[in-house]
Kinemage of the C-alpha trace (Angstrom):
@kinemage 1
@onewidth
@group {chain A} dominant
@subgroup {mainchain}
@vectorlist {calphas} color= white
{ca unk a 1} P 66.380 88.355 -45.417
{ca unk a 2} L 66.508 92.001 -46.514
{ca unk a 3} L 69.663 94.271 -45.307
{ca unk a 4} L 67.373 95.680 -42.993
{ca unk a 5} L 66.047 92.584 -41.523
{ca unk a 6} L 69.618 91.478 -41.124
{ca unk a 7} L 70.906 94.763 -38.976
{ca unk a 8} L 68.021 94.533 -36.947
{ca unk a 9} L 68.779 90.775 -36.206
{ca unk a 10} L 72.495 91.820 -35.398
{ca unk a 11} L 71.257 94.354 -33.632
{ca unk a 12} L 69.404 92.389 -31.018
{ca unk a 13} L 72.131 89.501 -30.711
{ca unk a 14} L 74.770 91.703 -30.179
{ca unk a 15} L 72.445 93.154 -27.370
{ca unk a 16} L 71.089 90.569 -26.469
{ca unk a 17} L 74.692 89.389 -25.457
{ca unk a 18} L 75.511 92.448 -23.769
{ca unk a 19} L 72.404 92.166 -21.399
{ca unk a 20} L 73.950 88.377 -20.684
{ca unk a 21} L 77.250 89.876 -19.661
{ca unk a 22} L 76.124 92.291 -17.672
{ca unk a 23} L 74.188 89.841 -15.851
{ca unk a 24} L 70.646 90.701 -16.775
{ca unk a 25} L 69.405 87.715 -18.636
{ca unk a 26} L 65.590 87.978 -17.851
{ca unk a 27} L 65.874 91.076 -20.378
{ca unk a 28} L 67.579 89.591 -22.616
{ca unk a 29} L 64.694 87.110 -23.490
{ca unk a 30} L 62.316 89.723 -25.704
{ca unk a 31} L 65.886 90.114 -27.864
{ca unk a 32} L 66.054 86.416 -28.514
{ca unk a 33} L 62.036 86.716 -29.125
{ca unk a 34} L 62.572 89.299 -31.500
{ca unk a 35} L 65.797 87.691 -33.297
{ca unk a 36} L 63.474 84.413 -34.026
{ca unk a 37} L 60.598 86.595 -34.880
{ca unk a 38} L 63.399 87.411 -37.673
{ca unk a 39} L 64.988 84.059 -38.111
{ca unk a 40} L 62.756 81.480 -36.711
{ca unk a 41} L 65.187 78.542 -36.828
{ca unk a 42} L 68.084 80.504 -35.522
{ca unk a 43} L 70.081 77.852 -32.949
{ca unk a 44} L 71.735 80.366 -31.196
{ca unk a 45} L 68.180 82.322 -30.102
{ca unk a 46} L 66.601 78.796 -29.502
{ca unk a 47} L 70.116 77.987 -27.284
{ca unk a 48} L 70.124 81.110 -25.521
{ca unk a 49} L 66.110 81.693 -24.718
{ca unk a 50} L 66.747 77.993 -23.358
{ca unk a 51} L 69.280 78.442 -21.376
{ca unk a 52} L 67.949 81.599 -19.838
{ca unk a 53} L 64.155 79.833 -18.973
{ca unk a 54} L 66.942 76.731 -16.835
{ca unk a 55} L 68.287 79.595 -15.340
{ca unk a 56} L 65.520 81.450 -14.121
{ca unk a 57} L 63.440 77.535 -13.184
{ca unk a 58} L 61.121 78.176 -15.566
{ca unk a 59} L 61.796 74.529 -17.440
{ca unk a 60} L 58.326 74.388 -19.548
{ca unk a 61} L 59.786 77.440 -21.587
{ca unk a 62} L 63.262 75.876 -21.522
{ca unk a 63} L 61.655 72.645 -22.914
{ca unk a 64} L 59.459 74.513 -25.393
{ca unk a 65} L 62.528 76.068 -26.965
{ca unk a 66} L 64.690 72.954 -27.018
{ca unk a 67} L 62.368 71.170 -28.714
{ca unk a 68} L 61.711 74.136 -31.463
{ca unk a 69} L 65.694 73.923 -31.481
{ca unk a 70} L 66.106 69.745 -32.673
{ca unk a 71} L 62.814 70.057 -34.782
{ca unk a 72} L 64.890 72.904 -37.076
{ca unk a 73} L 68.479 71.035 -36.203
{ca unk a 74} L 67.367 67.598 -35.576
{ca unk a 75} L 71.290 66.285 -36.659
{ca unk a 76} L 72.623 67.779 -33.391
{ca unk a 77} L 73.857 65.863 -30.945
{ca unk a 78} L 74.317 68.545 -28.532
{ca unk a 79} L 70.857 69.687 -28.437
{ca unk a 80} L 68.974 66.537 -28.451
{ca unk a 81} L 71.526 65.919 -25.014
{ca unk a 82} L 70.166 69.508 -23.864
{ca unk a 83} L 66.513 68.934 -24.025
{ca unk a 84} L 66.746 65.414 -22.772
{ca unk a 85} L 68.657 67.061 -19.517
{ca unk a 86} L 66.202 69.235 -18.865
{ca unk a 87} L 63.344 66.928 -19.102
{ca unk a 88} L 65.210 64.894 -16.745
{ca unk a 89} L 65.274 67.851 -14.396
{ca unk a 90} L 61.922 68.197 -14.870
{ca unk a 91} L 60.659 64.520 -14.055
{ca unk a 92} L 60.249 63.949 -17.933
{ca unk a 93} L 62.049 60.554 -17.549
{ca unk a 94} L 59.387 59.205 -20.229
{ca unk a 95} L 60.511 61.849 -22.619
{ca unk a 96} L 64.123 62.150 -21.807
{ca unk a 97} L 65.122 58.852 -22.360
{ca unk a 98} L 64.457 59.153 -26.802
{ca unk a 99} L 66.094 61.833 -26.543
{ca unk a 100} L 69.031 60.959 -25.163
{ca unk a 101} L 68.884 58.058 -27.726
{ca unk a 102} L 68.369 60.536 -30.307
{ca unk a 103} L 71.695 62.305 -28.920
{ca unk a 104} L 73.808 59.098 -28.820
{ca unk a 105} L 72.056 58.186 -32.721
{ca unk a 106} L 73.559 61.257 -34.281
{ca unk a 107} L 76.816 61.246 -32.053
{ca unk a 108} L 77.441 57.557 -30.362
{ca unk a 109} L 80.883 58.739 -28.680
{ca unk a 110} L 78.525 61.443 -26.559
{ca unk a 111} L 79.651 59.557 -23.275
{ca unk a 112} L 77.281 62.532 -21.421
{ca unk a 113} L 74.528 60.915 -23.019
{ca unk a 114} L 74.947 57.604 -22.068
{ca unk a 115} L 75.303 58.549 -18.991
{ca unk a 116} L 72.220 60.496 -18.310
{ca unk a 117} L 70.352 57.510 -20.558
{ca unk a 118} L 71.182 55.445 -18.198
{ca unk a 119} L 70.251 57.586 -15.018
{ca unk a 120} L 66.655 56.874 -16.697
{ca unk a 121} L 66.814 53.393 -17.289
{ca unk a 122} L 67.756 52.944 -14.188
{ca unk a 123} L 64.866 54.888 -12.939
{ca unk a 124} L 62.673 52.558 -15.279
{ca unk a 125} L 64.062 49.802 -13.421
{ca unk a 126} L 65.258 48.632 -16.946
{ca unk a 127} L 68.640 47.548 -15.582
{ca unk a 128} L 70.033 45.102 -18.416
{ca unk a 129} L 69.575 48.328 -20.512
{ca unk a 130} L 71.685 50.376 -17.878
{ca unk a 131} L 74.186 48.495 -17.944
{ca unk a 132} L 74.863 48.442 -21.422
{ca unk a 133} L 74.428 52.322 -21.389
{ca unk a 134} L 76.861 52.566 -18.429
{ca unk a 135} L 79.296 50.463 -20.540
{ca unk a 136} L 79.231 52.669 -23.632
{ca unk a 137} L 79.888 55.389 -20.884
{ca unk a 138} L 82.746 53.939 -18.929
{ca unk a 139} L 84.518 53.177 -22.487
{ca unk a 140} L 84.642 56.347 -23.805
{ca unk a 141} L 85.552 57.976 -20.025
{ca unk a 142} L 87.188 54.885 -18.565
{ca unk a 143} L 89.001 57.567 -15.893
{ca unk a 144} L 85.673 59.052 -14.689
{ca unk a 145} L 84.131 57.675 -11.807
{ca unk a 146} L 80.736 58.149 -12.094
{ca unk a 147} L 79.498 55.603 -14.585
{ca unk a 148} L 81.443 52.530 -12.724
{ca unk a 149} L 80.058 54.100 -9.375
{ca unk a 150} L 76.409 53.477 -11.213
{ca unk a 151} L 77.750 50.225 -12.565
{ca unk a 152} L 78.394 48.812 -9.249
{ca unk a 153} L 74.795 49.998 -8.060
{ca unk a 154} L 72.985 48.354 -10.953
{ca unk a 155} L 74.759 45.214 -10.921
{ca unk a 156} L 74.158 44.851 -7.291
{ca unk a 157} L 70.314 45.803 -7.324
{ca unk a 158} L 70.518 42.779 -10.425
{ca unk a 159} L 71.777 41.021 -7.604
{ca unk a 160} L 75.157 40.099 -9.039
{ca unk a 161} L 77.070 40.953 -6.118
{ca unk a 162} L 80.636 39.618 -7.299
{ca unk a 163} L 80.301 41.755 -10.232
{ca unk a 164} L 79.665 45.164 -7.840
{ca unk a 165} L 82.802 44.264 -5.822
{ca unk a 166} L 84.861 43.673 -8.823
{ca unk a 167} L 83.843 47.480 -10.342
{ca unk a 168} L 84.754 48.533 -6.465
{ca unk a 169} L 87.879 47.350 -7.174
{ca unk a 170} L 88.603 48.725 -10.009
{ca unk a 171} L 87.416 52.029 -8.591
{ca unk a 172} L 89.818 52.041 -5.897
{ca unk a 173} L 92.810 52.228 -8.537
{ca unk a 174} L 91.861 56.040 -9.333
{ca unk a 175} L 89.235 56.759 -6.981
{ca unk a 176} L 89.787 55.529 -3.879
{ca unk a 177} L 87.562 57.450 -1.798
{ca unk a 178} L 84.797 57.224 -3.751
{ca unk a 179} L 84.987 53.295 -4.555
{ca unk a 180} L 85.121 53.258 -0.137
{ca unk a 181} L 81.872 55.456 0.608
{ca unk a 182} L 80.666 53.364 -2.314
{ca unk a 183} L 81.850 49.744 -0.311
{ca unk a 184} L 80.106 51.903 2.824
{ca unk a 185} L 76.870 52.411 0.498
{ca unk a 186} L 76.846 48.781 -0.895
{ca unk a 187} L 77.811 46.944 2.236
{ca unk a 188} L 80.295 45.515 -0.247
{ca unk a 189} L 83.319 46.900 1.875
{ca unk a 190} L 86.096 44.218 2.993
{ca unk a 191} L 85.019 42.166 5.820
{ca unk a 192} L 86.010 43.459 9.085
{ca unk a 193} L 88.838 41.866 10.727
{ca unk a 194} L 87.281 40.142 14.165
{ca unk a 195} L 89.451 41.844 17.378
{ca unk a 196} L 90.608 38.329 18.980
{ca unk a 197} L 88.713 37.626 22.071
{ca unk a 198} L 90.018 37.015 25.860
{ca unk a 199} L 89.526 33.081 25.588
{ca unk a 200} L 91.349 33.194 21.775
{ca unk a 201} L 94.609 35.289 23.505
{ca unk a 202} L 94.927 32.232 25.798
């Protein structure tokens, strides 16, 4: 790139990031148009254009640049987890669960992506997959409770019902609320304790 080429690309970025503070990110997309029209691989154009299309709905264009950004940087974990969010937002279950794979292939301790890889396994009704997703998940964020909260729903719709209650119980050591709407949800709660009747107090 020429010294010209290269002020002109610094040029637009460093606008580019002043239209995004002031809060006027529609007009900051031709800037991140132009600054790939100068360095077409450039991640943080790619990033930015892509974050901007989420933000304003527009999640074909988001997509379109997400998948521009892993074809030049296809070693990032980070943006393979990216595009396989928003084509989960989108409905793209088909197409988000590779690359959420592809995410958890170049970084394995992404617990993010196991997690949303197994939000669309479990939408596949590919449950034995969940769970082992869910599992990588819970290990590497044993203090979160969303992955043992999906735990406890897959193993129950396996119909292993011991199983749920025993991830309800574990639940209730950090998360107590949760693990009870989740007993509620489940109808997995503690039996209720029968009022004695007139005939039993005699």
């Amino acid at each position: 790139m020429s010294l010209r080429s290269a002020l002109n690309y610094h040029f637009s970025k460093i606008l580019a990031m002043g239209l995004l503070a002031c809060g006027r990110p529609q007009a900051a997309l031709p800037r991140f148009d132009h600054m790939l029209s100068l360095r077409p691989r450039d991640a943080y154009a790619l990033a930015s254009r892509a974050h901007v299309s989420a933000q304003q709905n527009d999640l074909s264009a988001a997509i379109s640049s997400l998948q521009e950004l892993v074809a030049a940087w296809p070693q990032a974990a980070a943006h393979w987890f990216n595009l396989a969010y928003v084509l989960q937002q989108a409905g793209r279950h088909d197409e988000a669960g590779p690359a959420f794979r592809q995410a958890v292939a170049c970084d394995p301790r992404l617990d993010s992506a196991w997690y949303g890889l197994a939000l669309v396994l479990i939408h596949q009704r590919q449950f034995g997959e969940a769970v082992a997703a869910l599992e990588k998940n819970t290990a590497l964020q044993p203090l979160s409770p969303y992955g043992w909260y999906r735990l406890a729903q897959v193993r129950l719709a396996m119909g292993q019902p011991d199983a749920a209650r025993q991830l309800i119980t574990h639940l209730r050591r950090f998360e107590p609320q949760l693990a009870e709407q989740l007993a509620r949800e489940t109808g997995l709660g503690p039996p209720a304790t029968l009022l004695p009747t007139h005939d039993a107090a005699h």
